[in-house]
C-alpha positions in Angstrom: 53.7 100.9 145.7 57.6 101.0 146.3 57.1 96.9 145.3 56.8 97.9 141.9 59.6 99.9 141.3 61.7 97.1 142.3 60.3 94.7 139.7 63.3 93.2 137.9 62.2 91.4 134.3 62.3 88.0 135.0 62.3 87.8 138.7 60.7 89.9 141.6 62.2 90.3 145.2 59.3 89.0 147.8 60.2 90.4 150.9 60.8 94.3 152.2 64.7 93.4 153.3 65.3 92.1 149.8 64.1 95.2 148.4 65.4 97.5 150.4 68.9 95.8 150.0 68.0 96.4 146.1 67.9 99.9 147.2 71.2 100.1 148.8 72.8 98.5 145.9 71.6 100.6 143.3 72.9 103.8 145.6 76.3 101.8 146.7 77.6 99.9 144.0 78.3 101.2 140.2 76.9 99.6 137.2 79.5 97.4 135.1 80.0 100.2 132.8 80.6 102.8 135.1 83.2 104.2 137.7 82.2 104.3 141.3 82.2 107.6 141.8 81.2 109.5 138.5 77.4 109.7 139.3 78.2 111.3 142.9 80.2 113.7 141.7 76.9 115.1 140.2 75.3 114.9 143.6 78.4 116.8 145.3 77.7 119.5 142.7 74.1 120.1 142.9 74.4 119.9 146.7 77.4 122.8 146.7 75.0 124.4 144.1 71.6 124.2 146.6 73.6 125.9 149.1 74.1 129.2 146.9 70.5 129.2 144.6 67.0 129.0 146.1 65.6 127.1 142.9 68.1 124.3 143.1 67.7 123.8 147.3 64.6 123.5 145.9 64.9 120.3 143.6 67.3 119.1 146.2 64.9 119.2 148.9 62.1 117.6 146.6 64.5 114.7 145.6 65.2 114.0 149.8 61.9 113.6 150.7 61.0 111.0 147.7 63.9 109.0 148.6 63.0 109.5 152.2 59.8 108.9 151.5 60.8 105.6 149.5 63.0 104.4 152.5 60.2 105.0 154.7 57.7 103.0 152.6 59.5 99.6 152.7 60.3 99.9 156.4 56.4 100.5 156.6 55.9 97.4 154.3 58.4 95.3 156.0 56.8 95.8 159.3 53.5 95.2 158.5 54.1 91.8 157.5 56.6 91.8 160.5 60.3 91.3 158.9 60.9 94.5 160.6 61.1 95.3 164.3 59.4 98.8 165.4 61.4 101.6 164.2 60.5 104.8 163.8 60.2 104.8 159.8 60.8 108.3 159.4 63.1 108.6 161.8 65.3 105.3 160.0 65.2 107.0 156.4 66.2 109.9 157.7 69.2 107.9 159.6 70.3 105.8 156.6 69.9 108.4 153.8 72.6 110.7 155.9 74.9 107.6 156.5 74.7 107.0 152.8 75.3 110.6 151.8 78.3 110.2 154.3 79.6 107.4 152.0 78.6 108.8 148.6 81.2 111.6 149.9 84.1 109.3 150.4 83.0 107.2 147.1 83.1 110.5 145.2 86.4 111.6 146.4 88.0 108.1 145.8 88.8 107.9 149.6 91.1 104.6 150.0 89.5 103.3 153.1 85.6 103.4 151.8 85.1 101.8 148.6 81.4 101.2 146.7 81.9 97.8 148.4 82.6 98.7 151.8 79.9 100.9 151.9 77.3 98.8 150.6 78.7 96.1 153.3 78.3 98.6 156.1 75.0 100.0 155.5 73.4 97.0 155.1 75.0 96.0 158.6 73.3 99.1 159.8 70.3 98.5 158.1 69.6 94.6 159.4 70.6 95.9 162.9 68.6 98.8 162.8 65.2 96.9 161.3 65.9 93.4 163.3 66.6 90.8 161.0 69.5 88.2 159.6 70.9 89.9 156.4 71.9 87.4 153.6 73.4 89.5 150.7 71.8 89.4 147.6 74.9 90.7 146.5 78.8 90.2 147.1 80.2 93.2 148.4 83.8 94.1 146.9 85.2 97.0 144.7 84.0 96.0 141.7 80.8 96.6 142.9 78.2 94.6 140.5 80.5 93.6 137.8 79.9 89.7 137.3 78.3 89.5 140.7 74.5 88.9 140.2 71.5 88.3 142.9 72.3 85.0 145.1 68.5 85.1 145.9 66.7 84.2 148.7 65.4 80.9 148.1 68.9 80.2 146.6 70.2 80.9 150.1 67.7 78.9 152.3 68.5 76.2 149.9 72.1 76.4 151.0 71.1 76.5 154.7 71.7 80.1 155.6 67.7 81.2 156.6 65.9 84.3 154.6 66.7 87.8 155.0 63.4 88.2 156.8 64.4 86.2 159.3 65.1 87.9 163.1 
């Protein structure tokens, strides 16, 4: 299942939202070690490269549909034990892989207005608007991405009196 690819040592996320927000920070915001934009410059070039050579359209098209695919999984997931309102999920991963391939443009190219941060921040607005429920972040969304800014947790933020991500 998609569950089990989100499996941190340690700790799991329990709900759909949480892991799908996992998802959007692993695409959005750059390890400690890394610049923001280094690993979409690879995308940039193997999607100017699908254009021109069948056999790379090809690997491109194959790695869409698994993260499509993925996307669509936890929005299937997250409905069925009803953190999610009814969305079409193909329709949704579809939808949020192109906004995030929108922002992995401007992250690549070091745009001043869109940031790692920014775009992390807006997805997940998208995403919790789109789905139907509360977002808490997980993560603080700024331009150092995850440097020093760890999981908050949901039962860290019920404790502190601002509901579950689940929540509608």
């Amino acid at each position: 299942t998609v569950r089990a690819s989100f499996e941190v040592p340690g700790s799991s996320i329990d709900s759909a939202a949480g892991r799908l927000e996992e998802l959007v920070a692993m695409t959005c915001l750059p390890e400690a070690d890394s610049e923001p934009n280094e690993s979409w410059l690879v995308w940039l070039d193997l999607w100017a490269q699908a254009g021109r050579h069948p056999e790379v359209a090809s690997v491109r098209r194959k790695f869409d549909e698994r993260w499509r695919e993925t996307i669509s999984l936890l929005v299937v997931e997250g409905q069925e034990v009803g953190e999610f309102g009814p969305v079409d999920p193909a329709d949704f991963a579809v939808t949020m892989s192109a906004l995030l391939d929108g922002f992995a443009i401007q992250i690549a190219l070091a745009d001043p207005s869109v940031d790692s941060g920014r775009a992390f921040e807006l997805t997940m607005r998208f995403v919790a608007r789109e789905l139907g429920f509360t977002w808490v972040p997980r993560y603080r969304a700024d331009a150092l991405g995850r440097a020093g800014n760890g999981p908050v947790g949901e039962r860290a933020a019920r404790e502190q009196g601002n509901g579950s991500s689940a929540e509608r």
